[in-house]
N, CA, C and O atoms as a Tripos MOL2 file, in Angstrom:
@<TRIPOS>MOLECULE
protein
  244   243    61     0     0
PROTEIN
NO_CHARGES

@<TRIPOS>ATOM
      1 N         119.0210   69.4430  145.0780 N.3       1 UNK1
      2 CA        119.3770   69.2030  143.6870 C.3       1 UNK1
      3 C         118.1370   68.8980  142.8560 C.2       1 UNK1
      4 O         117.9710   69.1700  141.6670 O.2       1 UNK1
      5 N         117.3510   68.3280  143.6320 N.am      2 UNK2
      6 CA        116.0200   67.7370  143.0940 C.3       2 UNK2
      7 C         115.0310   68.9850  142.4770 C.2       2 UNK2
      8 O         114.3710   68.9260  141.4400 O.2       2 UNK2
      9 N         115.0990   69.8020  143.1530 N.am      3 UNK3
     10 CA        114.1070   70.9870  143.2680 C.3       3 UNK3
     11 C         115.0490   72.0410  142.1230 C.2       3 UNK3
     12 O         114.5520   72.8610  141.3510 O.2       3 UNK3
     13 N         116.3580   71.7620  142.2760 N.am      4 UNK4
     14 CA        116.8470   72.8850  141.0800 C.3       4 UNK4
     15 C         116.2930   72.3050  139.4050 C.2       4 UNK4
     16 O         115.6850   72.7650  138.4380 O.2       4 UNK4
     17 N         116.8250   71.2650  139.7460 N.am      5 UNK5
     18 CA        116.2740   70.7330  138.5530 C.3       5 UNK5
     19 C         114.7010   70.8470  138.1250 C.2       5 UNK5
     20 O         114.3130   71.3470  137.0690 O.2       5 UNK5
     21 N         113.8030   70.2430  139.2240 N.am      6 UNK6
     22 CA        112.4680   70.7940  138.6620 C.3       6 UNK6
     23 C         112.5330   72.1960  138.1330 C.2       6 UNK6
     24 O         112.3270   72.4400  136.9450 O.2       6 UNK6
     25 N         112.8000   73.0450  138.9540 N.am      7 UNK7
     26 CA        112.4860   74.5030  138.9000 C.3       7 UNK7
     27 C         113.0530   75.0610  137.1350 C.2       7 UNK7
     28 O         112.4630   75.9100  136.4680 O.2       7 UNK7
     29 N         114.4800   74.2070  136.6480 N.am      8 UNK8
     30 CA        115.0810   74.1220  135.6770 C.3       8 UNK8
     31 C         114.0470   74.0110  134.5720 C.2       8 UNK8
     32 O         113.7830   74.8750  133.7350 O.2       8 UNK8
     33 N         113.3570   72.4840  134.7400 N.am      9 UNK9
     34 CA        113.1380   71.9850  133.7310 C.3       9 UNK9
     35 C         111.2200   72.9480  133.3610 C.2       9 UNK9
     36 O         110.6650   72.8210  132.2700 O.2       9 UNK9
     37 N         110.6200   73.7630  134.4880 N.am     10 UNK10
     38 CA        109.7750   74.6420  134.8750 C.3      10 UNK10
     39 C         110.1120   75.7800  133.6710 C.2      10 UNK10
     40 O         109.3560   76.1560  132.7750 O.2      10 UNK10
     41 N         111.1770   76.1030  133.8860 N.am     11 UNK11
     42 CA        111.5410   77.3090  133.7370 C.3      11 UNK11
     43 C         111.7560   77.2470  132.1500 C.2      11 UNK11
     44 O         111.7000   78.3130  131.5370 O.2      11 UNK11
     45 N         112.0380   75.8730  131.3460 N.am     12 UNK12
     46 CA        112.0770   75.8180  129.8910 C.3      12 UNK12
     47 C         111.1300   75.5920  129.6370 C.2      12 UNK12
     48 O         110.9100   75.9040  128.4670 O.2      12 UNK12
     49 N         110.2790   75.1480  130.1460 N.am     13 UNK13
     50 CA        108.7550   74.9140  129.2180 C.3      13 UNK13
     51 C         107.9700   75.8100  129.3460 C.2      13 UNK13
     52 O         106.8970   75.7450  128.7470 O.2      13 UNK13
     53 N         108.2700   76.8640  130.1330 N.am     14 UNK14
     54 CA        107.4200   78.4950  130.3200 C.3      14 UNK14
     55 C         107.4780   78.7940  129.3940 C.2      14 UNK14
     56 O         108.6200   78.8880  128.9420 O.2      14 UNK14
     57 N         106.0400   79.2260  128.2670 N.am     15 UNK15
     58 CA        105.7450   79.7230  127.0990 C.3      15 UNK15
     59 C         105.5900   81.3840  127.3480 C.2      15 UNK15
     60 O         105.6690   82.1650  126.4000 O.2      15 UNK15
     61 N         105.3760   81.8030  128.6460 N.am     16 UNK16
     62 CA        104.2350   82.8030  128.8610 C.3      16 UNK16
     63 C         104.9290   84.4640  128.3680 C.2      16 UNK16
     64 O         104.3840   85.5610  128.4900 O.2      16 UNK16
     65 N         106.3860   84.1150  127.7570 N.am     17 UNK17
     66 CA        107.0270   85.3500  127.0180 C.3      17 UNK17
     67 C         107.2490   85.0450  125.9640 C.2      17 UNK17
     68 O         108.3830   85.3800  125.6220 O.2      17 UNK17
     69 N         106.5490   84.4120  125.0360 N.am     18 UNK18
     70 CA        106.5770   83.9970  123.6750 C.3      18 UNK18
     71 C         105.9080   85.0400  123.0360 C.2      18 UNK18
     72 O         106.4980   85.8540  122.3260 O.2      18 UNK18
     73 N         104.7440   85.0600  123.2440 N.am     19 UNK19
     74 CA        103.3630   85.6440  122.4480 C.3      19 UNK19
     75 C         103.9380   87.4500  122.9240 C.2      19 UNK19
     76 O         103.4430   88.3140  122.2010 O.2      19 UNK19
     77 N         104.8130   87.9170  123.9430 N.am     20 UNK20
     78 CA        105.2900   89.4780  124.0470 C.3      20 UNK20
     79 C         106.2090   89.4220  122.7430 C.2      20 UNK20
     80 O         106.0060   90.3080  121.9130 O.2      20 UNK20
     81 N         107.1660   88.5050  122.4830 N.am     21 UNK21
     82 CA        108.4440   88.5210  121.5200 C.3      21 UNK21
     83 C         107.3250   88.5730  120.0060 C.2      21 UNK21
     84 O         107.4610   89.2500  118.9870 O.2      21 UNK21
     85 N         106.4310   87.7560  120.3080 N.am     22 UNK22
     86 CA        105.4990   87.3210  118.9850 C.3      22 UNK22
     87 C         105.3950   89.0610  118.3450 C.2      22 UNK22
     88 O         105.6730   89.5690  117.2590 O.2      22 UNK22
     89 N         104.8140   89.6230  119.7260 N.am     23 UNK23
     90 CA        104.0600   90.8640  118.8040 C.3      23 UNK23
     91 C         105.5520   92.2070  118.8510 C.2      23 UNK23
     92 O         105.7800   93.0540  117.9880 O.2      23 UNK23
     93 N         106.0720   92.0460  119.7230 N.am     24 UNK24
     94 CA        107.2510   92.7690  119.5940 C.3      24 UNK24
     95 C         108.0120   92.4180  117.7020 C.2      24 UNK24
     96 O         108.3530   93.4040  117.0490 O.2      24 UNK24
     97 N         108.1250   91.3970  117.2590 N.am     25 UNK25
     98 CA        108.7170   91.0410  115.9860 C.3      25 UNK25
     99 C         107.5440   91.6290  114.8580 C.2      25 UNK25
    100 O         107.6760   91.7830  113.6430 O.2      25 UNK25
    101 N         106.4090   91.8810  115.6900 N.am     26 UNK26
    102 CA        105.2420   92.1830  114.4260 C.3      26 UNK26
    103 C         105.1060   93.8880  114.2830 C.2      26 UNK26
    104 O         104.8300   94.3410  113.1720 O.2      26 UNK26
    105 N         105.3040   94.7990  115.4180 N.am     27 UNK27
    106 CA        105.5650   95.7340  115.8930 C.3      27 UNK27
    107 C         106.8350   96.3220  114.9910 C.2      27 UNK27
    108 O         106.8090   97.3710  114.3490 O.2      27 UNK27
    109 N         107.8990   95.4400  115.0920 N.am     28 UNK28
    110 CA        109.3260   96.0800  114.0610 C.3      28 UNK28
    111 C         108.8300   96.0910  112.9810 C.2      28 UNK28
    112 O         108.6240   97.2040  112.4970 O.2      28 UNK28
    113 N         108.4970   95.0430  112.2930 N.am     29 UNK29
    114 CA        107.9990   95.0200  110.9760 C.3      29 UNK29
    115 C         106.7540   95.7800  110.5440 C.2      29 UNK29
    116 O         106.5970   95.9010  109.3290 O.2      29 UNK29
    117 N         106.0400   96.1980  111.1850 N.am     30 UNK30
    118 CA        105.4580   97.5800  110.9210 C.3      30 UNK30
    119 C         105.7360   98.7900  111.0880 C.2      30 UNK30
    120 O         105.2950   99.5850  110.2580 O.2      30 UNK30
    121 N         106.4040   99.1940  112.0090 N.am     31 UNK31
    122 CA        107.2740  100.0790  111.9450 C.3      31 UNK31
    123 C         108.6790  100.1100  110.5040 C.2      31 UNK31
    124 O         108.9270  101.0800  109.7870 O.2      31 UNK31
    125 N         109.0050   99.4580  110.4850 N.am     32 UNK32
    126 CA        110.2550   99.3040  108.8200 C.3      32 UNK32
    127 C         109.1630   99.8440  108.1560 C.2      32 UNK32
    128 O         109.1920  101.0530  107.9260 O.2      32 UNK32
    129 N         107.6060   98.7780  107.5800 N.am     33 UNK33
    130 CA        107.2460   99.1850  106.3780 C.3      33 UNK33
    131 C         106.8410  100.6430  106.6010 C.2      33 UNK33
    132 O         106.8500  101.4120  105.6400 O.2      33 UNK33
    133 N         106.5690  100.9630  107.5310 N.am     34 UNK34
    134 CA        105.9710  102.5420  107.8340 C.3      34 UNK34
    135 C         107.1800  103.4970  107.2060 C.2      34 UNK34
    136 O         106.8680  104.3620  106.3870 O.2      34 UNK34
    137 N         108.3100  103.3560  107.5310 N.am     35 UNK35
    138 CA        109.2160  103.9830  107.2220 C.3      35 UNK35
    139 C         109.8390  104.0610  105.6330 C.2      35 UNK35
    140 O         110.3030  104.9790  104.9580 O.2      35 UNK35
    141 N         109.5980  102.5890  105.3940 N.am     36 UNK36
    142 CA        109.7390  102.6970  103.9250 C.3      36 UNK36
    143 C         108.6180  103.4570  103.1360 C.2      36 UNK36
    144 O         108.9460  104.3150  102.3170 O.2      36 UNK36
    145 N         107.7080  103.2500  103.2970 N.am     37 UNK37
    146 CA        106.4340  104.1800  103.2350 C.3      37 UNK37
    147 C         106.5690  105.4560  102.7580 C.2      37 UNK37
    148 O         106.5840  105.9670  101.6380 O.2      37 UNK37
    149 N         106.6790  105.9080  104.0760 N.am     38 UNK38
    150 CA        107.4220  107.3580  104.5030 C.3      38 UNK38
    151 C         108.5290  108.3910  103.4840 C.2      38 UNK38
    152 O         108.6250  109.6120  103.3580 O.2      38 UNK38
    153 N         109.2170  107.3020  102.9090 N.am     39 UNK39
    154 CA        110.3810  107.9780  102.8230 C.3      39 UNK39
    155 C         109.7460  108.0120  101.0500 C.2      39 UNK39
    156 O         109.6380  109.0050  100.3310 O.2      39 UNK39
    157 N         109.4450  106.7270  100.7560 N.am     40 UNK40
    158 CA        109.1220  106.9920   99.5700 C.3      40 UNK40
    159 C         107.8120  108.3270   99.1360 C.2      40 UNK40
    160 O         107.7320  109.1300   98.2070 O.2      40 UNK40
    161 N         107.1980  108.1180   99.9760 N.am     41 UNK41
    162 CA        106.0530  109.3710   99.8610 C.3      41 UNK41
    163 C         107.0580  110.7180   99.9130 C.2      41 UNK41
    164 O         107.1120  111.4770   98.9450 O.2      41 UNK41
    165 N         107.6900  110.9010  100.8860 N.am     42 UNK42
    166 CA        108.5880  112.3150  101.2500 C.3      42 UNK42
    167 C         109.1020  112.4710   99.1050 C.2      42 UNK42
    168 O         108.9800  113.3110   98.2120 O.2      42 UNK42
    169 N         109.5260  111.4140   99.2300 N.am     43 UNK43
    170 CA        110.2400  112.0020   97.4350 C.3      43 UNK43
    171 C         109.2970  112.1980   96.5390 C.2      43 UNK43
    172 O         109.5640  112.9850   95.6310 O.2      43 UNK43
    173 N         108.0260  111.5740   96.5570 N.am     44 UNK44
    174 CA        106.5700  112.2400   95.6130 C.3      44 UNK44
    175 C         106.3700  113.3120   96.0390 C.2      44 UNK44
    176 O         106.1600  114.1250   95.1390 O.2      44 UNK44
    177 N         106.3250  113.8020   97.2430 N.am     45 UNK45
    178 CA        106.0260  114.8990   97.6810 C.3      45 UNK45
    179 C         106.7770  116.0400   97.4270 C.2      45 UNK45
    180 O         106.3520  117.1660   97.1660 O.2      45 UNK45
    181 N         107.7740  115.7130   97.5100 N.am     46 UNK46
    182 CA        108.9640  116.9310   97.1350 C.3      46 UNK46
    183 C         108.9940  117.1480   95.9880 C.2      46 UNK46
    184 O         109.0690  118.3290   95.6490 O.2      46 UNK46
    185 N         108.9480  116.0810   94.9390 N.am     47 UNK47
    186 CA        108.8430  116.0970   93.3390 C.3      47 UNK47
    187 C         107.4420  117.1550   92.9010 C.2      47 UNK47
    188 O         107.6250  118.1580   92.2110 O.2      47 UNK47
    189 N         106.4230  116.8660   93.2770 N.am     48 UNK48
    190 CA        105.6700  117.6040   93.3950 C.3      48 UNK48
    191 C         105.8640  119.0660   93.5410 C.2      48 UNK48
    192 O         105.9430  119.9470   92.6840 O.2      48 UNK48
    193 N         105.9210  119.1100   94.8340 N.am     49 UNK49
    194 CA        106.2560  120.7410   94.8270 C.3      49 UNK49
    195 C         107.5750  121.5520   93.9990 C.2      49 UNK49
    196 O         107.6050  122.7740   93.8570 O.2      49 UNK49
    197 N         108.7680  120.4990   93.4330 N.am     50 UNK50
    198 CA        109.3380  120.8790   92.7660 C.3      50 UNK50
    199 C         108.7900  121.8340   91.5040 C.2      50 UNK50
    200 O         108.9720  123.0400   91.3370 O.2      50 UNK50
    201 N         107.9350  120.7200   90.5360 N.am     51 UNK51
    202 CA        106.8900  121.0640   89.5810 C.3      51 UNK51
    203 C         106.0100  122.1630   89.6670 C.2      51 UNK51
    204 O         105.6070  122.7920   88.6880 O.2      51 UNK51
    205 N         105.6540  122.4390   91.0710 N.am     52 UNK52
    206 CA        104.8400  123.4390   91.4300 C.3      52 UNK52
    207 C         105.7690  124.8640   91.3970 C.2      52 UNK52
    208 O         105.3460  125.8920   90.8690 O.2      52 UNK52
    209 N         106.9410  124.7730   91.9670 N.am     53 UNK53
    210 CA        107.9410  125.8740   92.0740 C.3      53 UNK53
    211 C         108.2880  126.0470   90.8440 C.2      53 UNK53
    212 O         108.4570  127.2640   90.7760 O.2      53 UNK53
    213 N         108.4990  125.6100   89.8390 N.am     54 UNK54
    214 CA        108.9720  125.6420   88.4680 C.3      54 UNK54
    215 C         107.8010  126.2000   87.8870 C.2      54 UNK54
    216 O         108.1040  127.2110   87.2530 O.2      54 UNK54
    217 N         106.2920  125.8880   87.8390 N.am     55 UNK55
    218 CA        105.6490  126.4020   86.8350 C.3      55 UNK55
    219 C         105.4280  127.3870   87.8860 C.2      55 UNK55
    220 O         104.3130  127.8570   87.6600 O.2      55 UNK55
    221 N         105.9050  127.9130   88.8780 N.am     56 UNK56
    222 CA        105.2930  129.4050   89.1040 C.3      56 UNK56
    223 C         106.5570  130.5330   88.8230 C.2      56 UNK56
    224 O         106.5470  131.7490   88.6350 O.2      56 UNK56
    225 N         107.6230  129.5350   88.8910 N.am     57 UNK57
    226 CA        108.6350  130.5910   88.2940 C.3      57 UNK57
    227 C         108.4960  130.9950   87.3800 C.2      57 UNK57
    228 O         108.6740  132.2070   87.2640 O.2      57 UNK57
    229 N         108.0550  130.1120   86.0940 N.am     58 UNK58
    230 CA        108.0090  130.4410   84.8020 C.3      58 UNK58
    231 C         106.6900  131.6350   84.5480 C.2      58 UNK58
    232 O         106.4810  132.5180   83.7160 O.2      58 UNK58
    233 N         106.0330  131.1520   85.6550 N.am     59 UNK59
    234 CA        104.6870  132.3180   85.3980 C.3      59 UNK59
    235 C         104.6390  133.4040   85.9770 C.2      59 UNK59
    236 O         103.6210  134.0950   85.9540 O.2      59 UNK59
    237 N         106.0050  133.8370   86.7590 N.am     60 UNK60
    238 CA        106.4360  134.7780   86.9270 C.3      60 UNK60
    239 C         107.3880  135.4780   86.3170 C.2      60 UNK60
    240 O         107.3460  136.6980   86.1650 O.2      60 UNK60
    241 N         108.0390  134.9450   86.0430 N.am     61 UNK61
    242 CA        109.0780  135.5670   84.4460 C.3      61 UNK61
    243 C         108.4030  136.3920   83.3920 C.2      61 UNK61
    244 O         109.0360  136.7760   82.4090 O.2      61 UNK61
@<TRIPOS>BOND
     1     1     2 1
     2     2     3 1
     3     3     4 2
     4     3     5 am
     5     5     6 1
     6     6     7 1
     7     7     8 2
     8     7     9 am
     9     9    10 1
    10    10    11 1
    11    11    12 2
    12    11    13 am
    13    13    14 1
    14    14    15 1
    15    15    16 2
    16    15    17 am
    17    17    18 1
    18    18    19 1
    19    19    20 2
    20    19    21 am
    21    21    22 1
    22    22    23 1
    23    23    24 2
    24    23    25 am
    25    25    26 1
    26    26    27 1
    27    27    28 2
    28    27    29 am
    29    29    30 1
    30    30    31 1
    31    31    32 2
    32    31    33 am
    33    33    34 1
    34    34    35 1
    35    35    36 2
    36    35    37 am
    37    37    38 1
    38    38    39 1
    39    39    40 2
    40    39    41 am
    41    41    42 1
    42    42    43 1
    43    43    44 2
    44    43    45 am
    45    45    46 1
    46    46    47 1
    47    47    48 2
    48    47    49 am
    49    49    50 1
    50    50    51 1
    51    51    52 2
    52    51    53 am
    53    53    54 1
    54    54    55 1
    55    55    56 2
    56    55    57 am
    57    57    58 1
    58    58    59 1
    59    59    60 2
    60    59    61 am
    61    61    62 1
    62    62    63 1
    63    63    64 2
    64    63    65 am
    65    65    66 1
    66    66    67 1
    67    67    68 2
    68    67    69 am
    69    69    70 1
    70    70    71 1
    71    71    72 2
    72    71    73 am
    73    73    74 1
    74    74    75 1
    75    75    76 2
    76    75    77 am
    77    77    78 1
    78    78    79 1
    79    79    80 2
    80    79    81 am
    81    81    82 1
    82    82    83 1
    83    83    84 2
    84    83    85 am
    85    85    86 1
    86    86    87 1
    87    87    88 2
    88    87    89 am
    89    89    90 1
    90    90    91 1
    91    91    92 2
    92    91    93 am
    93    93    94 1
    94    94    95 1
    95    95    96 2
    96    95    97 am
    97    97    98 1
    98    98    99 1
    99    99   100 2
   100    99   101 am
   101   101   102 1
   102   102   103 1
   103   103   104 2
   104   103   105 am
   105   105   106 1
   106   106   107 1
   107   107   108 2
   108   107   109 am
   109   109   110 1
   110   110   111 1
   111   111   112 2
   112   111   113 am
   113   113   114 1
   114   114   115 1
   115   115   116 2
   116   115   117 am
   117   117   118 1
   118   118   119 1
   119   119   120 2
   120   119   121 am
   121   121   122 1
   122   122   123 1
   123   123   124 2
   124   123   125 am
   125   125   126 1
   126   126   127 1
   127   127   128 2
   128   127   129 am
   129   129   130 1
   130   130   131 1
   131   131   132 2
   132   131   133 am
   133   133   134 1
   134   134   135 1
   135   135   136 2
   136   135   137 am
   137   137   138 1
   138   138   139 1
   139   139   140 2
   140   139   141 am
   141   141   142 1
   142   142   143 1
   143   143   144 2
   144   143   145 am
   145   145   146 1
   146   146   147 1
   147   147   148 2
   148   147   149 am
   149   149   150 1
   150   150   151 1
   151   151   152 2
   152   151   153 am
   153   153   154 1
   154   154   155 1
   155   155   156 2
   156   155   157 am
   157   157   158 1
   158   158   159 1
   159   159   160 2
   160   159   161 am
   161   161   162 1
   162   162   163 1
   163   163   164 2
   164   163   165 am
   165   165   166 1
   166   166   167 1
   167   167   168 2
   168   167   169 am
   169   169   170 1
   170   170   171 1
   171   171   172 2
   172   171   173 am
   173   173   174 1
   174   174   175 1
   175   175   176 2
   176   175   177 am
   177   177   178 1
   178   178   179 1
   179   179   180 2
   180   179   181 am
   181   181   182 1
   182   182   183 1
   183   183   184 2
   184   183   185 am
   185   185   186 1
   186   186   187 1
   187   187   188 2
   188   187   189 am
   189   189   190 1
   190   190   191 1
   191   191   192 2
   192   191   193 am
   193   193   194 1
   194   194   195 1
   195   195   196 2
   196   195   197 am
   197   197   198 1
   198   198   199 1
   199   199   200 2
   200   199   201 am
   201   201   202 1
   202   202   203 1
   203   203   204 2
   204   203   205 am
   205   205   206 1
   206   206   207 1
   207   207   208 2
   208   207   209 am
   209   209   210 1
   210   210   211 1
   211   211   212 2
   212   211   213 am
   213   213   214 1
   214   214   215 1
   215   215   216 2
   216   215   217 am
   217   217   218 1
   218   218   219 1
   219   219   220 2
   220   219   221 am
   221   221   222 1
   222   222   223 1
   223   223   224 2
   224   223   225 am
   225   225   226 1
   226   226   227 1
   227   227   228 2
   228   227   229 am
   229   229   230 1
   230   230   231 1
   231   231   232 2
   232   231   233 am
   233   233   234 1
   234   234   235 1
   235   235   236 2
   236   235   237 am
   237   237   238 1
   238   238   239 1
   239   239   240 2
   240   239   241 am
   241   241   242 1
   242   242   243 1
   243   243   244 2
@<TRIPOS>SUBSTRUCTURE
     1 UNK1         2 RESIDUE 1 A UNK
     2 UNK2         6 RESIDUE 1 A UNK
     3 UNK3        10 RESIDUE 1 A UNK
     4 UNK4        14 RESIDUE 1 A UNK
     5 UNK5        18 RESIDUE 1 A UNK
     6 UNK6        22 RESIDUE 1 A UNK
     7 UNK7        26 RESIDUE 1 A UNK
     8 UNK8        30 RESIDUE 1 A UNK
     9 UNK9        34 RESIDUE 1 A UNK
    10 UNK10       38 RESIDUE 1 A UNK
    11 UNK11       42 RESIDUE 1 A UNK
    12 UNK12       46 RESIDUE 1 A UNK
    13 UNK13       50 RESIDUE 1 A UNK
    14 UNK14       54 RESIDUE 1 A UNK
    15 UNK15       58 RESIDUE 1 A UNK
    16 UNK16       62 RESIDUE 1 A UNK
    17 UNK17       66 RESIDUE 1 A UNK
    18 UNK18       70 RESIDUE 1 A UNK
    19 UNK19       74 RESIDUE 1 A UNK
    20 UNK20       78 RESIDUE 1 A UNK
    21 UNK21       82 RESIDUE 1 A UNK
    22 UNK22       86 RESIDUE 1 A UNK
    23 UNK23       90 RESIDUE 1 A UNK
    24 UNK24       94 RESIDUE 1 A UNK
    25 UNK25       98 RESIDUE 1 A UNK
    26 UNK26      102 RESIDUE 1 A UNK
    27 UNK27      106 RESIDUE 1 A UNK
    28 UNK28      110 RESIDUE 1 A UNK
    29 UNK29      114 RESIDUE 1 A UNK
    30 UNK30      118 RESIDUE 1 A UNK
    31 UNK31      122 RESIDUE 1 A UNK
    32 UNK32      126 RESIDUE 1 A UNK
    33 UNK33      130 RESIDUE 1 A UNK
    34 UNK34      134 RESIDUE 1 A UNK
    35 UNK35      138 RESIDUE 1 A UNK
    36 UNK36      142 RESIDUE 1 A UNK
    37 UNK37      146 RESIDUE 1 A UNK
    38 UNK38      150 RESIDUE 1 A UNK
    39 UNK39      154 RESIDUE 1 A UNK
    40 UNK40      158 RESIDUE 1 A UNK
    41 UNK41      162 RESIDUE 1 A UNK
    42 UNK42      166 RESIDUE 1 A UNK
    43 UNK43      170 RESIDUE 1 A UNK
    44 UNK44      174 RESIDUE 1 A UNK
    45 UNK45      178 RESIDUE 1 A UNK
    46 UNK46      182 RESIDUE 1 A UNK
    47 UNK47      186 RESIDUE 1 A UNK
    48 UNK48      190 RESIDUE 1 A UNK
    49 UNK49      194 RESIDUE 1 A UNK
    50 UNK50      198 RESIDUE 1 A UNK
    51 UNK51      202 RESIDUE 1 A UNK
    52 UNK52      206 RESIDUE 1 A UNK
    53 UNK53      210 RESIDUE 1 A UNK
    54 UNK54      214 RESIDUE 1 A UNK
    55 UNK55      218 RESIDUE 1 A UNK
    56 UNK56      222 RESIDUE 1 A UNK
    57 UNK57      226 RESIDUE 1 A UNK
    58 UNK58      230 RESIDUE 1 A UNK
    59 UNK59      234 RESIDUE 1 A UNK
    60 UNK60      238 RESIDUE 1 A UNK
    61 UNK61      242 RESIDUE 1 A UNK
């Protein structure tokens, strides 16, 4: 009983998977902003070439 308990009270004060969760939570959150990023660039980009398709239509007319 003695030894479960040590091993117990061992086993809560183990830090040594903190600092994996640490960078795993820093990892998501760069990944999101990447994506928000992303998506917003994709719609400049498309707007763009919209503009581009339009003045070549017209300069083909």
């Amino acid at each position: 009983m003695h030894t479960l308990r040590l091993k117990s009270q061992q086993l809560l004060a183990d830090e040594s998977g903190q600092d994996l969760i640490e960078y795993a939570l820093i990892a998501a959150l760069v990944g999101l902003a990447a994506v928000a990023t992303l998506k917003s660039l994709a719609t400049t980009i498309q707007n763009v070439f919209s503009a581009i398709q339009t003045k070549l239509d017209s300069a083909i007319s």
